[in-house]
C-alpha positions in Angstrom: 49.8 110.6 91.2 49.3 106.7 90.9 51.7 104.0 92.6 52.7 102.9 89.0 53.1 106.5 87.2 56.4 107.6 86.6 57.8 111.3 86.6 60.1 112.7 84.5 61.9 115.7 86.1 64.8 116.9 86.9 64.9 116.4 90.9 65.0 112.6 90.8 66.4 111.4 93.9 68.0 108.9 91.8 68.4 107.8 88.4 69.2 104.2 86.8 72.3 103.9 84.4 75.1 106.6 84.2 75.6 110.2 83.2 77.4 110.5 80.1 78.5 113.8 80.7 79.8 113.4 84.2 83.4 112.3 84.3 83.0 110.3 87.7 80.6 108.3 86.0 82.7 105.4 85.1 85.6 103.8 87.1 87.7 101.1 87.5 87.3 98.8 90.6 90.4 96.5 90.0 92.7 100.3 90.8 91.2 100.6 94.2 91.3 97.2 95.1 95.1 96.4 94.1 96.8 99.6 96.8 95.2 98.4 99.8 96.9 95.1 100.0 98.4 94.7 103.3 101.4 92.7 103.6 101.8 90.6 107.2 104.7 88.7 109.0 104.6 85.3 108.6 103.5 84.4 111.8 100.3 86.6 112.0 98.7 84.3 108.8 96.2 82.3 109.0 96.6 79.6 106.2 93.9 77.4 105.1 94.7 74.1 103.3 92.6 72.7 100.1 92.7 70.0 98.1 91.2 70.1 94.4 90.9 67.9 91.5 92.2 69.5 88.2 91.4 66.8 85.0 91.6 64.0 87.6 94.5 64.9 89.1 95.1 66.3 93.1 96.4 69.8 93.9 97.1 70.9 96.9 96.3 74.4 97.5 97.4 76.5 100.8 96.9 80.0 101.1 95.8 83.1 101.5 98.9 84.8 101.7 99.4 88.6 102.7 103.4 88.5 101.6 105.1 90.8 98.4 105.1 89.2 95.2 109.2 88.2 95.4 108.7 87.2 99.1 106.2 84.8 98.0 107.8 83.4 94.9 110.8 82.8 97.2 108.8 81.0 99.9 107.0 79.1 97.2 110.3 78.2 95.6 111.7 76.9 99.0 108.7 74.6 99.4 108.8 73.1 95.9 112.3 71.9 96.3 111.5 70.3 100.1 108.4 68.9 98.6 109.7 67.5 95.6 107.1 68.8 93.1 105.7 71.3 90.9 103.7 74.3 92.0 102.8 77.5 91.2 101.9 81.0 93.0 98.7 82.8 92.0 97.6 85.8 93.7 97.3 85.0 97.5 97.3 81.2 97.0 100.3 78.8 96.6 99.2 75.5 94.2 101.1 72.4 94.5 101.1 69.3 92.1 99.9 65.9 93.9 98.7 65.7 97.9 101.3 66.7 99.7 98.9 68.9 102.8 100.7 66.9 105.5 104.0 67.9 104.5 103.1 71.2 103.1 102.1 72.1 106.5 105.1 70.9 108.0 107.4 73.0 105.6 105.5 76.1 105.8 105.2 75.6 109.9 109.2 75.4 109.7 109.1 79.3 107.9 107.3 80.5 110.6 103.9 80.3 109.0 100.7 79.5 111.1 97.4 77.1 110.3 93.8 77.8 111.0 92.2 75.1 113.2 
């Protein structure tokens, strides 16, 4: 046989695409990837903070967190009152209107929460 020939037979060791009439064949990622969420005490995070530009405008953007959803949104809630501003949680990352890191930091240092270097 050739280097450039191909077979056609039945003890492929693999084959490209997916069997139609094999159940398995198709899955969804996002189900695995949403149950193995773990969810940490405050002071075993490592939070990172960011600053981005959004139409011209700063946001300040601290995360990732490893908290439940109403954990967060409480935490988050907490730290937009101190702060003074608007701000949102998305997934694992808290986004605050204007640059505020410094005090961020502070106010999420004061809940027990810890910084990477």
């Amino acid at each position: 046989m050739r280097p450039l020939e191909r077979r056609m037979a039945d003890n492929i060791p693999f084959s490209i695409g997916s069997a139609l009439d094999n159940a398995l064949g198709w899955s969804l990622e996002a189900e695995t990837k949403g149950s193995s969420k773990e969810i940490k005490e405050p002071c075993k995070h490592r939070l990172v903070l960011k600053m981005e530009k959004r139409r011209g405008k700063p946001v300040s953007m601290v995360g990732p967190f490893s908290l439940s959803k109403e954990r967060m949104t409480l935490v988050c809630s907490n730290v937009k009152r101190r702060l003074g501003s608007g701000g949102t949680c998305k997934d694992e990352w808290m986004e605050f209107q204007g640059e505020c890191r410094e005090k961020l930091k502070l106010f999420l240092q004061d809940e027990g929460f810890l910084f990477k270097a």
